[in-house]
Structure formats: C-alpha cells, structure tokens
NURONU-334897 format. One line per field, with one value per residue (C-alpha): residue number from 0; residue in three letters; x negated, y, z negated. Coordinates in steps of 0.2 Angstrom, whole numbers, plus 5000, padded with zeros to 4 digits. Example, Ala and Ser with C-alpha at 12.3 -4.5 7.8 and 13.67 -1.06 7.14 Angstrom:
2
k	(0, 1)
r	(ALA, SER)
c1	(4938, 4932)
c2	(4978, 4995)
c3	(4961, 4964)
This chain:
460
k	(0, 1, 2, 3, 4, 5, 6, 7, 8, 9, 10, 11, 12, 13, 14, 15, 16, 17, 18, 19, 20, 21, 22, 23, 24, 25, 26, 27, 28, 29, 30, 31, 32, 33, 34, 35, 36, 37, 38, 39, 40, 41, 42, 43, 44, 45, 46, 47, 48, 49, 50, 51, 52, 53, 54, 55, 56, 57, 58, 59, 60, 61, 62, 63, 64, 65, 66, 67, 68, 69, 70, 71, 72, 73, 74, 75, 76, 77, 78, 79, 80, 81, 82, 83, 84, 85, 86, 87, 88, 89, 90, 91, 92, 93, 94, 95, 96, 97, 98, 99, 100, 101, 102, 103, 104, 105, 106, 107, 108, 109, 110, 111, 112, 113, 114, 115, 116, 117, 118, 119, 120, 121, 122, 123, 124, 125, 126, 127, 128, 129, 130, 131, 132, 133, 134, 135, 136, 137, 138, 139, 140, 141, 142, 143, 144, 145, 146, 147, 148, 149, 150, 151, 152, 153, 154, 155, 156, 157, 158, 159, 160, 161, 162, 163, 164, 165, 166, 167, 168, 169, 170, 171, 172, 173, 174, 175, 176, 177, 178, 179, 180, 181, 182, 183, 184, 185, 186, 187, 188, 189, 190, 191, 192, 193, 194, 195, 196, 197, 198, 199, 200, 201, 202, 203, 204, 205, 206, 207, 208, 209, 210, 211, 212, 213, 214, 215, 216, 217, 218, 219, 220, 221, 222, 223, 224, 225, 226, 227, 228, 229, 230, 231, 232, 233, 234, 235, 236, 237, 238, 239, 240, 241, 242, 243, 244, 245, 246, 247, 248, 249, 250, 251, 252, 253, 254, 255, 256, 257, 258, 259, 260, 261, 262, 263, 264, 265, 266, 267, 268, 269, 270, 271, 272, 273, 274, 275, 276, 277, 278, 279, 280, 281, 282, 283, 284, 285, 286, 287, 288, 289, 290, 291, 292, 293, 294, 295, 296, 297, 298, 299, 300, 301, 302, 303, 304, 305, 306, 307, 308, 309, 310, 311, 312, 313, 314, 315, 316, 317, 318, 319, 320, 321, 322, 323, 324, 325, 326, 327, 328, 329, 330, 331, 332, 333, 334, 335, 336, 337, 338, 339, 340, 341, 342, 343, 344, 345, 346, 347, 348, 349, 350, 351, 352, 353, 354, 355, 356, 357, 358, 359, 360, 361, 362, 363, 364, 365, 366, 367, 368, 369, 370, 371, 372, 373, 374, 375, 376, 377, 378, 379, 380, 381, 382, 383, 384, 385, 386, 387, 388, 389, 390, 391, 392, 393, 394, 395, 396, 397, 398, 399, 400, 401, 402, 403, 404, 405, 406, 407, 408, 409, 410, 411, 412, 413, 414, 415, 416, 417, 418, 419, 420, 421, 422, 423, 424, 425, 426, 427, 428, 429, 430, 431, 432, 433, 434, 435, 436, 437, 438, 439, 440, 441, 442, 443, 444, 445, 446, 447, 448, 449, 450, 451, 452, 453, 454, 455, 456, 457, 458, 459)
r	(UNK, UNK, UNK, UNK, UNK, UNK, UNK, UNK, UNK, UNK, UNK, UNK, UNK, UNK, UNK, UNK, UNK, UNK, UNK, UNK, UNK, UNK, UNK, UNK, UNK, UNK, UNK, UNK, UNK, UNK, UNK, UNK, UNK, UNK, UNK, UNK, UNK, UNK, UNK, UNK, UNK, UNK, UNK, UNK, UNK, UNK, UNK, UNK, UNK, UNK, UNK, UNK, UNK, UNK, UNK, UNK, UNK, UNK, UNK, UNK, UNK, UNK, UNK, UNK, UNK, UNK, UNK, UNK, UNK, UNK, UNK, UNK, UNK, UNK, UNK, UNK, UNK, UNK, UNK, UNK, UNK, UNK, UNK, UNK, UNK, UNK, UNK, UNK, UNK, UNK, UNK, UNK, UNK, UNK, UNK, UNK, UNK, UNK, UNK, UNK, UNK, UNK, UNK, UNK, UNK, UNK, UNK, UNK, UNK, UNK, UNK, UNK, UNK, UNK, UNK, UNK, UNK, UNK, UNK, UNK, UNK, UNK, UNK, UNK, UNK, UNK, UNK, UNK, UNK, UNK, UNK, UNK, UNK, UNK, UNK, UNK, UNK, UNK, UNK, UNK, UNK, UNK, UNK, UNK, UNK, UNK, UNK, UNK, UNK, UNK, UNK, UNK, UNK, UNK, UNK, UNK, UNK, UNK, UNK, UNK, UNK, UNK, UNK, UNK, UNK, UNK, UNK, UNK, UNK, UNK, UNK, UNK, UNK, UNK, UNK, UNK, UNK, UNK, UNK, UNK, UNK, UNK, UNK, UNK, UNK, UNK, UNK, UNK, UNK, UNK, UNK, UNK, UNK, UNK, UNK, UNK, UNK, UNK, UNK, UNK, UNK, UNK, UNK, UNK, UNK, UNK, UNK, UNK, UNK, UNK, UNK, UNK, UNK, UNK, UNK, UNK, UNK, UNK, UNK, UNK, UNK, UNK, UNK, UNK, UNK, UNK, UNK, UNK, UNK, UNK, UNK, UNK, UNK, UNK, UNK, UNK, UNK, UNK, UNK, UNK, UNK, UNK, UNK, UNK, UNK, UNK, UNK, UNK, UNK, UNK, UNK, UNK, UNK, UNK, UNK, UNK, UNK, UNK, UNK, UNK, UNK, UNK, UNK, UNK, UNK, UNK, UNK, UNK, UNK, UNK, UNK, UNK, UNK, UNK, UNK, UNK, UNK, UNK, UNK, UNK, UNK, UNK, UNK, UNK, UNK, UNK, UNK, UNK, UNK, UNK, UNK, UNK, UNK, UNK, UNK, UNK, UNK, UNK, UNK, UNK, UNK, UNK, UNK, UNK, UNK, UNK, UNK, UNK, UNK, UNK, UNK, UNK, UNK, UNK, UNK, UNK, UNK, UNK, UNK, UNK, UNK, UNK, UNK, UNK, UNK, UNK, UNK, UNK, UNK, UNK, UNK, UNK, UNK, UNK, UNK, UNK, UNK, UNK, UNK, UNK, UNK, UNK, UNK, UNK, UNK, UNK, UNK, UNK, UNK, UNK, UNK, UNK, UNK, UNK, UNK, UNK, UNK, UNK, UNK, UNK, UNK, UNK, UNK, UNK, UNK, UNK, UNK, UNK, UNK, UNK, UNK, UNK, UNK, UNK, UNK, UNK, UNK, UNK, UNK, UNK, UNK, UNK, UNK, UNK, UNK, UNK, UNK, UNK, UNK, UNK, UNK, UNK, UNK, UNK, UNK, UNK, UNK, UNK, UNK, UNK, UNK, UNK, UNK, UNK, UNK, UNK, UNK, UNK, UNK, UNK, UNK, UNK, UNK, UNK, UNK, UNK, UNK, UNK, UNK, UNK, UNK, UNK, UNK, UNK, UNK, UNK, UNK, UNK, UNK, UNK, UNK, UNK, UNK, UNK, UNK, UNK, UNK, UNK, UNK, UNK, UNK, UNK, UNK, UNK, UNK, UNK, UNK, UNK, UNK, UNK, UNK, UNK, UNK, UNK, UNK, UNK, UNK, UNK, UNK, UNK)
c1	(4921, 4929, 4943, 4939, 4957, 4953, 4960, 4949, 4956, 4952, 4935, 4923, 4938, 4930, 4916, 4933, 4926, 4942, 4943, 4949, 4964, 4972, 4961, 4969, 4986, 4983, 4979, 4997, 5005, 5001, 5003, 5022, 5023, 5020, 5028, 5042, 5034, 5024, 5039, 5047, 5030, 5028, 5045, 5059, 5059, 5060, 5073, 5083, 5080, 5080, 5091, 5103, 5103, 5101, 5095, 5078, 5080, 5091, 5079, 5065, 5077, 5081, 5065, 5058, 5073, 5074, 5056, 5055, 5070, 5064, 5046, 5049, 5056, 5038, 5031, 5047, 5046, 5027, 5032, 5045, 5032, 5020, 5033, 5041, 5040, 5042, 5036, 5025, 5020, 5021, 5022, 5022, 5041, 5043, 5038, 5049, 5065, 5067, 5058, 5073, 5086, 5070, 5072, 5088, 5090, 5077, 5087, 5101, 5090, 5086, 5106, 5114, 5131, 5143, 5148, 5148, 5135, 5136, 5140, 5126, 5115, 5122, 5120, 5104, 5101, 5108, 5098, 5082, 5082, 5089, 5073, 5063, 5066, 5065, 5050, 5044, 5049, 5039, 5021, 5021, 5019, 5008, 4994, 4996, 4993, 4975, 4967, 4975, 4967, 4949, 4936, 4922, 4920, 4913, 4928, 4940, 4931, 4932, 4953, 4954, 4946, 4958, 4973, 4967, 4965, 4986, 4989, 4982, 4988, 5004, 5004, 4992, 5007, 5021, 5014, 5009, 5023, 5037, 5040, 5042, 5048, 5065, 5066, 5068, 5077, 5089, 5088, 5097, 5107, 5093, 5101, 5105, 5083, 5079, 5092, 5085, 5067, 5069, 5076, 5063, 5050, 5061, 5061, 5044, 5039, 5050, 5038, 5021, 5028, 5032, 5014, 5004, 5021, 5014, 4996, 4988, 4989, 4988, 4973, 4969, 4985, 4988, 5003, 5021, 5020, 5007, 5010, 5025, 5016, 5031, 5036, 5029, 5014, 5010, 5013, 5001, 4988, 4991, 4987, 4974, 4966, 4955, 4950, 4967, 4972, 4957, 4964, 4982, 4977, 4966, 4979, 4992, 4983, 4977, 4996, 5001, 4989, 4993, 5012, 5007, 4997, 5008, 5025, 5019, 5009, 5024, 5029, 5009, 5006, 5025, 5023, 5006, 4996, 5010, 5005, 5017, 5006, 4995, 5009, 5005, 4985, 4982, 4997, 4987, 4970, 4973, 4976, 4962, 4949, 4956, 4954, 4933, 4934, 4939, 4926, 4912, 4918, 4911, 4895, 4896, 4902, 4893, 4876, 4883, 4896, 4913, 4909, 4894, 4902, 4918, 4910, 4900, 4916, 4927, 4910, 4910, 4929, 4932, 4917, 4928, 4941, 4937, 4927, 4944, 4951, 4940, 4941, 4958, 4957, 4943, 4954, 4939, 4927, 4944, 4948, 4930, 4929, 4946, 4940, 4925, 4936, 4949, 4938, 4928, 4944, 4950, 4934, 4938, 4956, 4949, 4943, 4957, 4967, 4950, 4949, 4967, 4960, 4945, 4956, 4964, 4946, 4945, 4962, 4955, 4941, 4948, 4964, 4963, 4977, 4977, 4997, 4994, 5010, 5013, 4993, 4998, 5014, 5002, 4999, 5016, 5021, 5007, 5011, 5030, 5026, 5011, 5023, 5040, 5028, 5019, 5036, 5045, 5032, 5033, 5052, 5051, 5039, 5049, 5063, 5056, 5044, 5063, 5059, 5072, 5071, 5064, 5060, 5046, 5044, 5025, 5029, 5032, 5018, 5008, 5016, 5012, 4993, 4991, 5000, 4991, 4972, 4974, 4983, 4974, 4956, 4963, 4967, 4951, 4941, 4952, 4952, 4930, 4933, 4943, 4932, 4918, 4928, 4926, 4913, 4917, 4901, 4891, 4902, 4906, 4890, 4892, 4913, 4909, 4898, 4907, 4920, 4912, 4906, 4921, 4928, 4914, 4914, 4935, 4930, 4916)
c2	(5138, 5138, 5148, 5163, 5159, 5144, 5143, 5146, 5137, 5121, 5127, 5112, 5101, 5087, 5084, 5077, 5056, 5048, 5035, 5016, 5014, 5028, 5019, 5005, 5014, 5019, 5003, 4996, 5008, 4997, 4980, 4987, 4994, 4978, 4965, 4972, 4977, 4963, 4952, 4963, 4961, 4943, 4935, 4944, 4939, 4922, 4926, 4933, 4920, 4903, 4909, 4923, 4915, 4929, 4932, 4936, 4947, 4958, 4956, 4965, 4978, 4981, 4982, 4995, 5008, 5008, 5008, 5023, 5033, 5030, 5035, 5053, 5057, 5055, 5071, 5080, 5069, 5075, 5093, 5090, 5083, 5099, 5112, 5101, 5110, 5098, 5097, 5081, 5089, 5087, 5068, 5057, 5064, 5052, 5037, 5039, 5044, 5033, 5014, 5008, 5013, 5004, 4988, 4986, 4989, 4978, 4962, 4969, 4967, 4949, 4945, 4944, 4941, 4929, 4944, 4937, 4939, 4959, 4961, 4953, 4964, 4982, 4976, 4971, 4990, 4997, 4989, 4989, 5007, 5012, 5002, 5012, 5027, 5024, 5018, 5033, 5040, 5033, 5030, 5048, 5053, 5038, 5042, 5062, 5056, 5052, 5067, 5079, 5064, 5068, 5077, 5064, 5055, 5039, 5040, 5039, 5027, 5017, 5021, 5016, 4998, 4996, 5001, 4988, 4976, 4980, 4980, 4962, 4956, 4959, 4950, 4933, 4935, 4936, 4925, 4912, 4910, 4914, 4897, 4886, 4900, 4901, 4882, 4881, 4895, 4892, 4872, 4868, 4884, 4893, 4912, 4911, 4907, 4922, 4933, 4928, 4927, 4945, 4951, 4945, 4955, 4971, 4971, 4970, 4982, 4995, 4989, 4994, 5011, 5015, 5012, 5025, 5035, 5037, 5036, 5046, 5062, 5076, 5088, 5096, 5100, 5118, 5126, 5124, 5141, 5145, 5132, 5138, 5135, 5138, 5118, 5124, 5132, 5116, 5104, 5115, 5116, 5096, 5090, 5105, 5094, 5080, 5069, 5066, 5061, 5048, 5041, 5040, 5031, 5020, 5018, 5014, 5002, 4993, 4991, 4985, 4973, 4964, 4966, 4954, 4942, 4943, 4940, 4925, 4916, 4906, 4902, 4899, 4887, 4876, 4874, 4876, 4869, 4858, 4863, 4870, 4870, 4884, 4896, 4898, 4897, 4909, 4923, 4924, 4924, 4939, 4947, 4939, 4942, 4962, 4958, 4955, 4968, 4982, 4978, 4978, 4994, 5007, 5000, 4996, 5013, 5022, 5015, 5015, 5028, 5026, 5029, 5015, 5004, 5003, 4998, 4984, 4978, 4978, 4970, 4955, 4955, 4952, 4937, 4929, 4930, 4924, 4907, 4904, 4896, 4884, 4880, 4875, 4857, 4857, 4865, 4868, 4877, 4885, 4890, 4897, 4909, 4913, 4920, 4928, 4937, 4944, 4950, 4961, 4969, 4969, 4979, 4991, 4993, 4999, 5014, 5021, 5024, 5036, 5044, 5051, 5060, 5067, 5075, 5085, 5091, 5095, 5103, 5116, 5119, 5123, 5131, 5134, 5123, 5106, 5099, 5082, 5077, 5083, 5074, 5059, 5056, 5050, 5035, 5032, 5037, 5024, 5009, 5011, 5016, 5000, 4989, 4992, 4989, 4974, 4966, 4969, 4964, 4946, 4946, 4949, 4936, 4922, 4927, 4927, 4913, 4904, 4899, 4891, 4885, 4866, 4864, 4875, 4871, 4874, 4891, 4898, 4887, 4897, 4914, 4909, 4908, 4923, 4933, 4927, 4927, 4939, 4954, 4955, 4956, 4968, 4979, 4976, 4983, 4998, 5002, 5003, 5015, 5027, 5024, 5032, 5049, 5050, 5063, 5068, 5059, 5071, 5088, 5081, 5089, 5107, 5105, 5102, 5115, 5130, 5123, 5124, 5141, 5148, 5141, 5149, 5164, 5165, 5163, 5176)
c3	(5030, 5016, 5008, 4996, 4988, 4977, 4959, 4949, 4932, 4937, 4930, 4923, 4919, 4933, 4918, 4909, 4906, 4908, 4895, 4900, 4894, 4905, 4919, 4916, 4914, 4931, 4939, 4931, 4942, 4957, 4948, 4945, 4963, 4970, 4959, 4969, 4985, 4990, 4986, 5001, 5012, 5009, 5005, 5015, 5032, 5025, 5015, 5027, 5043, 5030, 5017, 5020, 5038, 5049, 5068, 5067, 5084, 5075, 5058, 5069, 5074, 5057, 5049, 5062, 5060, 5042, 5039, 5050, 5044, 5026, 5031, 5039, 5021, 5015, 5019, 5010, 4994, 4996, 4996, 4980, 4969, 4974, 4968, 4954, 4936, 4920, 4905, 4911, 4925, 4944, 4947, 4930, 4931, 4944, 4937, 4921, 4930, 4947, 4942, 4934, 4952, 4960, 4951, 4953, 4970, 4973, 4966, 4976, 4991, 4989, 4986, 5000, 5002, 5014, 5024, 5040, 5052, 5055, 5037, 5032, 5042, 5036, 5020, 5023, 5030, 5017, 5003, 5012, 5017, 4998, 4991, 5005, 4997, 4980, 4985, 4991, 4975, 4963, 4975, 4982, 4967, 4959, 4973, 4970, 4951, 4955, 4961, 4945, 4934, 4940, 4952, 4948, 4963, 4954, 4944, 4957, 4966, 4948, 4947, 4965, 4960, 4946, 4956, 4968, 4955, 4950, 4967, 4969, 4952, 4955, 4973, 4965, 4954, 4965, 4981, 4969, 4957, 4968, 4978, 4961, 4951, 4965, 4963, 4944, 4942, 4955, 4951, 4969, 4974, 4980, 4983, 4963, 4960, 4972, 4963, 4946, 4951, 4959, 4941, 4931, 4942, 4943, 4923, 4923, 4936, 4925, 4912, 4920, 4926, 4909, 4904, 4916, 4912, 4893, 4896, 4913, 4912, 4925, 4922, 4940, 4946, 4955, 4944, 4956, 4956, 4965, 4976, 4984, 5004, 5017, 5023, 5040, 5033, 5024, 5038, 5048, 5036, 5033, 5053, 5051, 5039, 5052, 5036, 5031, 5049, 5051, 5032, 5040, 5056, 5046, 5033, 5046, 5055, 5039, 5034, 5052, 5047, 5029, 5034, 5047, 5039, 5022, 5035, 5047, 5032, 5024, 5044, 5048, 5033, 5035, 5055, 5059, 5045, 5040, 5021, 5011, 4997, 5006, 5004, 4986, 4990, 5006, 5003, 4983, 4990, 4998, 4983, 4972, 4984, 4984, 4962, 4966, 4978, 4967, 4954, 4967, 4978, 4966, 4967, 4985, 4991, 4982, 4991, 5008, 5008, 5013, 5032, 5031, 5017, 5029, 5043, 5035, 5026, 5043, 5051, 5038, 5039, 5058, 5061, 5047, 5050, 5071, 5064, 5056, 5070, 5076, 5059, 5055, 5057, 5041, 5028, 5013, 5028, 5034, 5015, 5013, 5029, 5022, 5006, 5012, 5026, 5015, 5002, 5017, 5021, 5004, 5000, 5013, 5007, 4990, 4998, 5006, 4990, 4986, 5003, 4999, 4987, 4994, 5006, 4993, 4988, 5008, 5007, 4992, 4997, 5017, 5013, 4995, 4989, 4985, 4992, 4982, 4985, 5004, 5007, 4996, 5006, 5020, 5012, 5007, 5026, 5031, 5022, 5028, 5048, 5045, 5036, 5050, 5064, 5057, 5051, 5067, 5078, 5065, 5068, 5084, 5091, 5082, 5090, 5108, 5106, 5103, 5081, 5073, 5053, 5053, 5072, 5077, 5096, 5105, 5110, 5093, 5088, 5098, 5095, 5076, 5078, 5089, 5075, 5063, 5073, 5087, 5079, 5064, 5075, 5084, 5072, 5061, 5077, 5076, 5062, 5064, 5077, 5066, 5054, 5064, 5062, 5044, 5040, 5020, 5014, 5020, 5016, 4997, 4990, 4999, 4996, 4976, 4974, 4981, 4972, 4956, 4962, 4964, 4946, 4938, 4944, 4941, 4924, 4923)
C-alpha cells in the first residue's frame, strides 16, 4: 500500500518535456565515465601482467579486495548525495568538484613505477582503490541525476538510450584507439604511450562532465531537509524495496559479465584467434552494438515491457552468443553471431540504467521518500562487486591455467575459451531468472496515479 506521506510539491512537474540538448548532456556523462573506466575494464590487467610485469595471482587478489573495499562505500556516498545542500542541488555538485582528482588519478593508475615486485603491487592498490572511489563519487550521483530530471517513463527510457550510447562511445573510442594510440605516442617505450594516452582521455573525461554539469538540471528532487532518514532506517527501507534487489542482482551479474569478456578479449584475440587485429574490432563492437541498442530500446521496451523485453534480449543473447564457438574457425560467420549477440545483451543493458529509476518511483510511492542517491548507489555498488569478481575470476584463471606473456600453453588456451564462452552463458541464463522477479510493469500505472493524486491534492 502505499504511504500517505508523499511530498506533495513534486506536483505536475513529470509533464516537464525535456529538451535534447540536456538529453544529450546526460548521455556525456557516461561517454566521460568511461573514456576512463572502460580503459580500466578492458585495458588493465594487460597492463599490469605485460607491461608493469606483475604476477597475475596476486593481480586477482588485488582486484577483488579493492573493488570490494571501495564498493561497501557506495551506499554511504548514496546517503551523502541524499542530504547534500548546494546551490546546484543534490548531485550535479558532484560532477563539478571531483572529475578532475578522477582524471588524474586515473593516469596515475596506468604508471606504474619500478618498485620492485611488492612495491609495484601497493601502488597498484593504492591507485586502483583511490580511482575506485572517486569513481563512486562522480556515478552515484550521475545515476541519482536521472530520476530528479524526469517522472516520464518514455523519457527515461529515452535518457537511458543516450546514456548507453555515451557509455558505448566512449568504450568504441577507447577499445579501438588505444592499441595504436600507445604505440605512437610512446614510439617504442611503451609505459611513457600508456601514461600519455591515459592523459589525453582523463582531460577529455573532465571535459564531458563539465557538459551535463552546465546543462541537466535536477527538477524532482526531495529537499535535504526532509530527507534526513536515520542511515539504518534508510538501509531498511532500501532491502525493503524487492524491485531494487532484482535491479541489483541483475545489475551484478550483468557486470560480472562485461568485466569478463572486456578482461580475457585482448588474451582471447592474441592466443586464441591469433589476431591482434581483433582487439580493436570485438572489444568496440561491444560498444557499437550497445550505440544501436540505445536508439532501438525505447521503442522495444516500451512494447514488451522491461520484464518481456528482457527476456527476449537475454533469449537472442545467449543462442548467439553459443553458435560462437563452432564458429570460430570462420571469422565473418564468427564476427556476425558476434554482433547480433552483443547487441541482445546490449539492448538489455539499456534498461537497467531505467530500472534504477523506477525504483525510486517504488520507493515514494512505498515509503514516501525517494533516497536517489542511497538507491542509485546500487548501481554503482553493482558495477564494482560485478567488475571485482569478473576481473579476479580473469586473473585468476591465467594464473592457474599456468599463462605466461608470448607462450600460452593448451591449458590456458583452454582456460581462455571457457572465460570467454562458458561464463558469459552462464550468467546470461542468470540473469533471465532474476529477471522473472521483476513485476514494476504492471504496478507503474497504479504507482503514477496515487502519485499524482497525492500532488494534487497537496496542492488543493
């Protein structure tokens, strides 16, 4: 049922048209986010095995813990961005004030210095952990951004497209250019071309924050002051709330899964392929396809629902992705099932930046508060709990299946393949079991209607 204690001065706003350009603002949000981040997801395990030089054992280690310290602050950078007071609101703060501390420490990360061995790896702590959280920083309160931008379902689902199509120009950008761009820049030293490369992308991530600093604005945002929900009480109300655990679990799971296939690709395309050239040609179509899927999702989701619409993606997805195998000795069938696989989970993908934000309509209309940071955190929490368990698990099975730079033997050959088919079937499949759990499609009409009752009558 739902609370008598909603707000009642977020009356009428959702019939707000949102114009382009603060869509588009939005979606640069993501393209910066991952200029940096997906240089992280796809880029530094191989760093730090083939050019820092560093046990990948220990690499698995090291991913795992620091991924989790850094993701148990989520929830309390969540809870910040809820009571946070500023004359640009609640999260475009943010955006503005950390993106440059995340850029730099992002070129610090791909510089590693001669340290020695163990040196080598606290430092590699250190700066991974520190880029964790500044992480954090900036997309907590990027995905609690969405929901004070609009109530319009249709909208969101719009926002989420462009945010997906940042998210996957800044990965076609970074997965594509990376390779030669180190090879130029660095012109034989190859630490001084990641430490350059890494630069130019941190300056330009700084860049795109800027732009949905100065053009998204926050319209649907509970004031700080009425927000001021005991941690406790808040954490209750958050597990209390069964569609943001389903949009967790799924998110988790989906993240487990891109870590894995964006961290064994460049070791999947140089030993088992034996093309480097596909480096710059899989690792980008992930993110072009994700480009196609964000244009059609609105159209796609809003006929099937996200419950349907899912499980057809995921469907699509997983019988791909399986014909990929027999079909890797015929690279142009193998690059065809390739695109038509990644563009089904892509398409899925889409949707779970939106589901976050039906949560927080679940939230109000439940509780009567909205918490979009604290519920945003989970998406934040899920892509660094996915991504530590995806990367370890990568690190890890190079390391038992005995890989070593140049010589991959037919143990690791094997251990390649499984992480890059097995595990990702795996977790399609699982990810179409949580996604029978997901009943807002049918709630939304009743949920938007007391809603709108209970403005209206505030305001009579």
């Amino acid at each position: 049922m739902a609370s008598s204690t909603v707000t009642p001065h977020l009356a009428g706003e959702h019939t707000v048209r949102l114009g382009w350009r603060e869509k588009a603002g939005y979606g640069a949000g993501d393209l910066a986010s991952n200029l940096s981040w997906n240089l992280v997801g796809g880029f530094l395990l191989y760093y730090y095995t083939d050019v820092a030089l560093m046990p990948a054992a220990a690499l698995g280690t090291l991913f795992l813990v620091a991924r989790l310290l850094d993701a148990v602050v989520d929830p309390v950078i969540g809870i910040l961005v809820d009571r946070t007071t500023s004359r640009w609101g609640k999260a475009r703060p943010y955006l503005a004030l950390v993106s440059v501390p995340f850029g730099v420490v992002g070129v610090l990360t791909f510089t590693v210095p001669p340290l020695g061995d163990s040196g080598k790896l606290v430092y590699a702590f250190l700066t991974y952990l520190t880029l964790g959280l500044l992480f954090s920083l900036v997309n907590v309160p990027y995905s609690a951004l969405l929901p004070m931008m609009t109530r319009d379902p249709h909208e969101r689902m719009q926002m989420g497209g462009l945010r997906a199509i940042g998210s996957s120009v800044g990965s076609i950008v970074v997965t594509a250019a990376t390779t030669p761009l180190v090879a130029w820049l660095g012109a034989g030293n190859e630490q001084r071309g990641w430490t350059i490369a890494t630069a130019i992308y941190s300056v330009l991530s700084v860049g795109f924050f800027a732009v949905t600093f100065v053009t998204c604005r926050e319209r649907h945002a509970l004031p700080a002051e009425s927000g001021h929900v005991r941690p406790g009480a808040a954490l209750r109300m958050l597990w209390g709330n069964r569609p943001w655990k389903v949009t967790f679990i799924y998110g988790v799971l989906n993240f487990v899964r891109l870590s894995m296939v964006l961290g064994v690709t460049v070791y999947f395309a140089l030993s088992v392929l034996r093309a480097p050239w596909a480096i710059s040609v899989l690792m980008p179509l992930v993110s072009g396809t994700m480009i196609v899927g964000g244009i059609a999702a609105p159209a796609h989701y809003r006929r099937f629902g996200k419950r349907r619409g899912n499980l057809i993606a995921l469907a699509v997805g997983f019988a791909g992705w399986a014909a990929m195998l027999p079909a890797e000795g015929n690279i142009p069938l193998f690059l065809t099932l390739y695109v038509i696989a990644t563009f089904a989970i892509g398409l899925s993908m889409v949707s779970m930046f939106t589901m976050v934000a039906d949560t927080v309509e679940y939230q109000q209309w439940r509780y009567g508060t909205r918490n979009e940071g604290l519920l945003s955190s989970g998406i934040s929490f899920a892509t660094k709990f996915g991504s530590a368990l995806g990367m370890a698990a990568v690190a890890y099975g190079l390391s038992l299946s005995g890989y070593h730079p140049g010589a991959t033997s037919g143990p690791a050959l094997t251990a390649i393949r499984f992480m890059f088919y097995g595990v990702p079937l795996l977790l399609v499949a699982a990810q179409a079991v949580t996604m029978l759990f997901w009943d807002l499609d049918q709630r939304q009409g009743e949920m938007h209607s007391e809603l709108d009752g209970a403005s209206r009558a505030g305001r009579d």
